[in-house]
C-alpha positions in Angstrom: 95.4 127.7 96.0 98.0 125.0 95.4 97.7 122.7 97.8 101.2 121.0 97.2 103.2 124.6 97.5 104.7 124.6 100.7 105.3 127.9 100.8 101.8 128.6 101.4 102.5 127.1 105.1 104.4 129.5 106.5 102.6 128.5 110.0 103.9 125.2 109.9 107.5 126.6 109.1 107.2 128.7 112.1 105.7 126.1 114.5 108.6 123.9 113.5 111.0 126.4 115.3 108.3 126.4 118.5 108.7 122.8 118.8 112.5 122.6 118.7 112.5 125.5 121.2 110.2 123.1 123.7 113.0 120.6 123.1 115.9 123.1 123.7 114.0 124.0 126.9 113.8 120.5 128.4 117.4 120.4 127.6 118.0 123.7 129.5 116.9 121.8 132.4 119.6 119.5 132.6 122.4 122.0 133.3 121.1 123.3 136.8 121.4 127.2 135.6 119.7 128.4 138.8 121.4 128.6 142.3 117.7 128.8 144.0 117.0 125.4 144.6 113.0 126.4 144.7 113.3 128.0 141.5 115.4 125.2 140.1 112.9 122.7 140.9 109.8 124.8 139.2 112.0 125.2 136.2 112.7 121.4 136.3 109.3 120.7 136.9 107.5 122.7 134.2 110.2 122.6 131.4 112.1 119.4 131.7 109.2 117.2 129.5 108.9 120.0 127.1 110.9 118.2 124.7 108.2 115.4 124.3 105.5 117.5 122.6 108.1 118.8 120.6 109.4 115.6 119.2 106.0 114.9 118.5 104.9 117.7 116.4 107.9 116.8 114.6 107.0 113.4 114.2 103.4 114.6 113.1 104.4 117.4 111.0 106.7 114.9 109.4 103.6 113.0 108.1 101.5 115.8 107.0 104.1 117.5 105.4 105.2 114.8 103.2 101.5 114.0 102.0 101.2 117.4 101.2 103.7 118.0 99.0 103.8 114.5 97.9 104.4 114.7 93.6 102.8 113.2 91.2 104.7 110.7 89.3 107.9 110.9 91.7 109.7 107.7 92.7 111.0 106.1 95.5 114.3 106.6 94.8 113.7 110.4 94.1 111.7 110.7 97.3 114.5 108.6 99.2 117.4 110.9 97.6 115.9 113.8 98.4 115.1 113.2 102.5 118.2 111.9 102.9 120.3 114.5 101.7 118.1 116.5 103.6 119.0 115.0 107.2 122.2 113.2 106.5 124.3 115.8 106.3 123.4 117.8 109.6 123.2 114.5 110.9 127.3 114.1 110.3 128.4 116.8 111.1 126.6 116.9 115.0 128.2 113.2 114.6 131.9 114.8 114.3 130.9 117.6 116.6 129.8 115.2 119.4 133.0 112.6 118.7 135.7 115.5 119.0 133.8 117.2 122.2 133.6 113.6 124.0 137.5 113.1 122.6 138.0 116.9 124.3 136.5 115.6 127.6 138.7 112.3 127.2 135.9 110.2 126.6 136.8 107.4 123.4 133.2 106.3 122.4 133.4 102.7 121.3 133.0 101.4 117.9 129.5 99.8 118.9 128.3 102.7 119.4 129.4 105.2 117.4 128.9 103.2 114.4 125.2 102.1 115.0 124.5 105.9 115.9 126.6 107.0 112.3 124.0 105.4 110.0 121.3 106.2 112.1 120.0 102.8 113.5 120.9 102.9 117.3 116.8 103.8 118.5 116.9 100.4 117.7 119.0 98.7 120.3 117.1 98.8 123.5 120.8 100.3 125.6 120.6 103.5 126.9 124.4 103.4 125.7 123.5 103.0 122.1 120.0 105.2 122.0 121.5 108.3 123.9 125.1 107.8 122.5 127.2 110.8 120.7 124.8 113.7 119.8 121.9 112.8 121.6 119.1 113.6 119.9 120.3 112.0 116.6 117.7 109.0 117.7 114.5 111.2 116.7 116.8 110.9 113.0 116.0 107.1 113.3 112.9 107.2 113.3 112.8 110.1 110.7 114.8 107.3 108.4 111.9 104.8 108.9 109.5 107.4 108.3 110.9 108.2 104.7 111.3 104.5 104.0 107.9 103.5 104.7 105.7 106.7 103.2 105.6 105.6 99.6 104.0 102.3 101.0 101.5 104.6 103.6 100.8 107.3 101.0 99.5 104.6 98.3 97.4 103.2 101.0 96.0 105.8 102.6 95.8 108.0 99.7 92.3 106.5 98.5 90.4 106.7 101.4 87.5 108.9 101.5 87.2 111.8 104.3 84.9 109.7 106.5 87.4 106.7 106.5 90.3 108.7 107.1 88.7 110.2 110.6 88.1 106.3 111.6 91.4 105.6 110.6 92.7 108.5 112.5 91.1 107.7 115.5 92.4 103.6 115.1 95.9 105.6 115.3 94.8 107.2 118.7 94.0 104.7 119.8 96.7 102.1 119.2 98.8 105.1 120.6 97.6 104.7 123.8 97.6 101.2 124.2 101.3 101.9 123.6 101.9 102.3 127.1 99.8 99.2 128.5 102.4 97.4 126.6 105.4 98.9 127.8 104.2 97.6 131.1 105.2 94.4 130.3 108.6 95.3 130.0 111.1 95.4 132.7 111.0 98.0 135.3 114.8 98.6 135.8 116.7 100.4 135.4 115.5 104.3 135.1 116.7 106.3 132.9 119.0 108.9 134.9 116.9 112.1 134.8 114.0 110.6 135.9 114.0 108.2 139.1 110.2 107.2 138.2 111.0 106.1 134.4 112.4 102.6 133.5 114.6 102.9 130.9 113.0 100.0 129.4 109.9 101.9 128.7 111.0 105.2 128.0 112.6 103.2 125.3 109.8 101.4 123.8 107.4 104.2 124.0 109.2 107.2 123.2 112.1 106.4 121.0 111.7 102.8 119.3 111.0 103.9 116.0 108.1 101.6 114.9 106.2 102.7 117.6 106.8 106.0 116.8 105.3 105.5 112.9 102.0 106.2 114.3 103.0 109.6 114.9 103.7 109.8 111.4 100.8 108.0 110.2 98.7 110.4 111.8 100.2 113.4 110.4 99.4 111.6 106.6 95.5 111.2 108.0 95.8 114.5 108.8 96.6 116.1 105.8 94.5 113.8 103.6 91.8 114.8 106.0 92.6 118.3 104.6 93.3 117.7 100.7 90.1 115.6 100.5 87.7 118.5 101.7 87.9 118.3 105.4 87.8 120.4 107.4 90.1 120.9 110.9 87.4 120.3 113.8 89.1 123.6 115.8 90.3 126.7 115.1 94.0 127.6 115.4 93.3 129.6 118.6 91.3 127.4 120.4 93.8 124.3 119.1 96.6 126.3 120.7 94.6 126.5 124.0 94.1 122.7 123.6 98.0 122.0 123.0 98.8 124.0 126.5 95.8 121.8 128.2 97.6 118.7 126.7 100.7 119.5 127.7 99.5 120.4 131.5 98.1 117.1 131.0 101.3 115.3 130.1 102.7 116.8 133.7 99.8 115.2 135.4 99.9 111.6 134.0 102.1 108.7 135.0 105.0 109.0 132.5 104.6 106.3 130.3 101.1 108.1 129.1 102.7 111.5 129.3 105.1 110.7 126.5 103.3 110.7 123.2 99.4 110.0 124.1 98.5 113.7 126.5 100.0 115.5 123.4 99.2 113.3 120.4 95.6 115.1 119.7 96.3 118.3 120.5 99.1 118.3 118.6 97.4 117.2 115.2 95.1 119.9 115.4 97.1 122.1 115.5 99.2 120.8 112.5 95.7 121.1 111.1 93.8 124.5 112.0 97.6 126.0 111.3 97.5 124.9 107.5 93.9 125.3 107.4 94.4 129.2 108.7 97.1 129.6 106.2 94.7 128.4 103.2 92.6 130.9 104.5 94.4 134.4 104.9 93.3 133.8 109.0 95.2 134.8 112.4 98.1 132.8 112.6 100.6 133.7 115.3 104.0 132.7 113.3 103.6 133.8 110.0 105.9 136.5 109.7 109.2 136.5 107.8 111.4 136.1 111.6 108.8 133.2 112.3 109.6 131.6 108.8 113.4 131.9 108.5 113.7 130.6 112.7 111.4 127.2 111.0 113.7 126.8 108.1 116.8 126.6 110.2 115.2 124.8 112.9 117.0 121.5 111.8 119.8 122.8 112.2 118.7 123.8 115.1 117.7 120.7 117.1 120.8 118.9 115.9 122.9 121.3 117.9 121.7 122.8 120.6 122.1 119.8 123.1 125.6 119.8 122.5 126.2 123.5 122.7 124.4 123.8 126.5 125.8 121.3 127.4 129.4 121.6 126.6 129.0 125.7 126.9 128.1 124.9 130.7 131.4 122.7 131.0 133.4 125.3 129.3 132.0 128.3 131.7 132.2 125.7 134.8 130.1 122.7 134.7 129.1 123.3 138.2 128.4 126.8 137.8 124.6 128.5 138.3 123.2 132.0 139.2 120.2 133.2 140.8 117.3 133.8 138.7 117.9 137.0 136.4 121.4 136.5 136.1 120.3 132.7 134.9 117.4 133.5 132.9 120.2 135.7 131.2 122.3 132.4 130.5 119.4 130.5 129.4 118.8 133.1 126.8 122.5 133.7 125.9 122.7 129.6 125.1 119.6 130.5 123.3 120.6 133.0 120.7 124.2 131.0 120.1 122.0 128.2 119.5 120.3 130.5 116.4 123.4 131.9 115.3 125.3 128.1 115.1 122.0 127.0 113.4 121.8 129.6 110.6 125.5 128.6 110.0 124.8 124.9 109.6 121.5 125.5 107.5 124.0 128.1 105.1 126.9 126.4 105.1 125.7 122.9 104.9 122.2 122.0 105.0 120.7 124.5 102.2 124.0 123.9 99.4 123.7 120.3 99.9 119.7 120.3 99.5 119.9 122.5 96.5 123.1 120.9 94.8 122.3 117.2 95.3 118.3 116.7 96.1 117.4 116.2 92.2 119.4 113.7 89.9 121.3 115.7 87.3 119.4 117.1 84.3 116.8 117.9 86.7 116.7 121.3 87.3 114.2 123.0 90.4 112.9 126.7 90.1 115.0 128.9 91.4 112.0 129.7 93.5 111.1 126.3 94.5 111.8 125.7 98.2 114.0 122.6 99.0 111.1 119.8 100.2 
C-alpha cells in the first residue's frame, strides 16, 4: 500500500466530519433550544465542551496528515501555497459572512479587530474581543497557519527518529501538555469567559486557543504518523480506541477546566487518529468508511467555518428568544443541522474545491485528475 495516498484513509476523512459535528454540538448549546429548563441544563451539561475534543482531533489529525502525505522533494513554498489556498479562501468568505450579519444586527466591528482576525493572527492577542471576534471559530485557523509554517522545520526533525524514540518523544509531548495548565495558573483569574462562570478568560486563552501552545497538538499528530510509517504499530484497536475517546471525554466533564481542555482528550484522541489509519491499511472494521462518511469529511471545512454563524443567526432570525420542549427542539437542532451540510457542500463546490484544484500547484504543474487536493 502507498502509504502517502490519502485516499487510502477514508476513516480519517470521515472522523474529520465527527469532530466538527462535536464542535457544532457545543455550539448548539448556546442558543437555549429547549423550553425544559431540566432538559436544557443536561443538554448544556453533556454537549457544551464537545467542541474541545473536536478541535483537538483537528489539531492532531492536522499533524498526522501532513506527515503522511508529506512529498518528496517538495518545497516550502509549494507546501505553504498549497495550505493556504486550502483555508484562506473559506476563511474570507465566513470573514464577509460574519462582517455583513454583525452590520445586519447594527453592530460596526472595529478595524482592530476585524483586521487582526482577516489575516488570521488575532489567537494571538490575549482579548476576548480580538480571539472570539467576527466568525468565531476562525482562531482554530490561527493556529492552523502556525502549524503549516512550522512543519517543514518539525518534519526534518522528527523525520529521522527511529520508532523507539518517536514513542519517548511522544510521551515528552504528553507531558509538556499537561503541564500546560499548571502554567495557566499563573495567569490572572479574571475575568471569565461569558459561557462559563468557573473559566478565566485568561486561561481559557492560553491553554486552548494561543497557538504555540497548541503546536503540541500538532506535533503529536507528526509522532503519530511516523510512529506508523516507521513500522509501528497503534497500541489499541479502533474499537477499543473509540471506547477510550468516550472515557476521555467523560473525563474532560469531570476535571477542573483548565485540564479538561486539551490534556483528558489528548491520548485518546491520537489513538484513534492511529488504530483509524492503521484499520484502513488493513481492510478492518472501521465505522466511517463509507462513501456518505467520506464526502460529509471532505466538506467538513466548510463545515466548521459556518455553522456557528448559521445557529446562531438562524435563532435570531426565527426569534432569538425562542425555544420548544424537547421533540419539537431536538427537531430544530437537526434542522440547523442539515442546513449546516447543505451551506457546507456549497462552499466546498463553489469555493473551496475550484480554488484548491485551480491554484494549489504553480502553473506547468499539472495533478492527476484523480489525485485528491492535499
Amino acid at each position: 500500500m502507498d502509504r502517502t495516498d490519502l485516499t487510502r484513509l477514508p476513516t480519517l476523512t470521515g472522523f474529520r466530519f465527527v469532530a466538527a459535528l462535536l464542535v457544532f454540538a457545543s455550539h448548539s448549546t448556546f442558543e437555549g433550544f429547549f423550553t425544559d429548563a431540566p432538559v436544557n441544563r443536561w443538554y448544556a451539561s453533556t454537549f457544551g465542551l464537545a467542541g474541545w475534543p473536536g478541535v483537538g482531533f483537528f489539531f492532531v489529525l492536522s499533524g498526522f496528515v501532513l506527515t503522511w502525505s508529506a512529498r518528496a522533494g517538495d518545497t516550502k513554498l509549494r507546501f505553504w501555497r498549497r495550505r493556504l489556498v486550502k483555508i484562506y479562501p473559506n476563511h474570507v468568505v465566513g470573514w464577509v459572512v460574519a462582517g455583513a450579519l454583525l452590520l445586519g444586527i447594527g453592530v460596526v466591528p472595529a478595524l482592530d479587530v476585524a483586521l487582526p482576525n482577516l489575516f488570521l493572527v488575532h489567537a494571538w492577542i490575549p482579548l476576548m474581543r480580538n480571539f472570539a471576534s467576527m466568525n468565531g471559530v476562525s482562531w482554530s485557523l490561527c493556529c492552523e497557519l502556525l502549524f503549516y509554517l512550522l512543519f517543514p522545520l518539525l518534519h526534518r526533525w522528527i523525520r529521522p527518529l527511529d520508532t523507539r524514540r518517536l514513542w519517548v518523544l511522544g510521551g515528552v509531548v504528553v507531558l509538556l501538555v499537561a503541564s500546560v495548565p499548571l502554567v495557566a495558573h499563573l495567569l490572572p483569574g479574571d475575568p471569565k469567559v461569558p459561557f462559563n462562570p468557573d473559566l478565566p478568560a485568561s486561561h481559557f486563552w492560553f491553554v486552548y486557543l494561543f497557538p504555540p501552545v497548541r503546536v503540541l497538538d500538532f506535533v503529536l499528530g507528526i509522532v503519530a504518523a511516523r510512529v506508523l510509517m516507521t513500522g509501528g504499530r497503534a497500541p489499541v484497536g479502533l474499537p477499543v480506541a473509540l471506547v477510550l475517546a468516550v472515557v476521555g471525554y467523560v473525563l474532560m466533564l469531570s476535571v477542573p477546566l483548565d485540564f479538561g481542555m486539551v490534556a483528558a482528550n489528548i491520548v485518546p484522541l491520537t489513538l484513534v487518529i492511529m488504530a483509524g489509519a492503521q484499520a484502513d491499511q488493513r481492510g478492518t472494521w472501521s465505522p466511517v468508511r463509507g462513501r456518505f462518511g467520506v464526502w460529509l469529511g471532505e466538506i467538513s471545512f466548510a463545515f466548521y467555518v459556518l455553522h456557528q454563524m448559521i445557529l446562531e443567526y438562524g435563532h435570531r432570525l426565527i426569534g432569538r428568544d425562542s425555544s420548544w420542549s424537547t421533540v419539537p427542539a431536538i427537531g430544530v437542532v437537526l434542522v440547523f443541522l442539515v442546513l449546516c451540510v447543505l451551506a457546507s457542500w456549497a462552499l466546498y463546490r463553489s469555493v473551496e474545491l475550484p480554488i484548491v484544484r485551480r491554484w494549489s500547484s504553480p502553473r506547468g504543474i499539472t495533478r492527476s485528475p484523480s489525485a485528491p487536493p492535499r
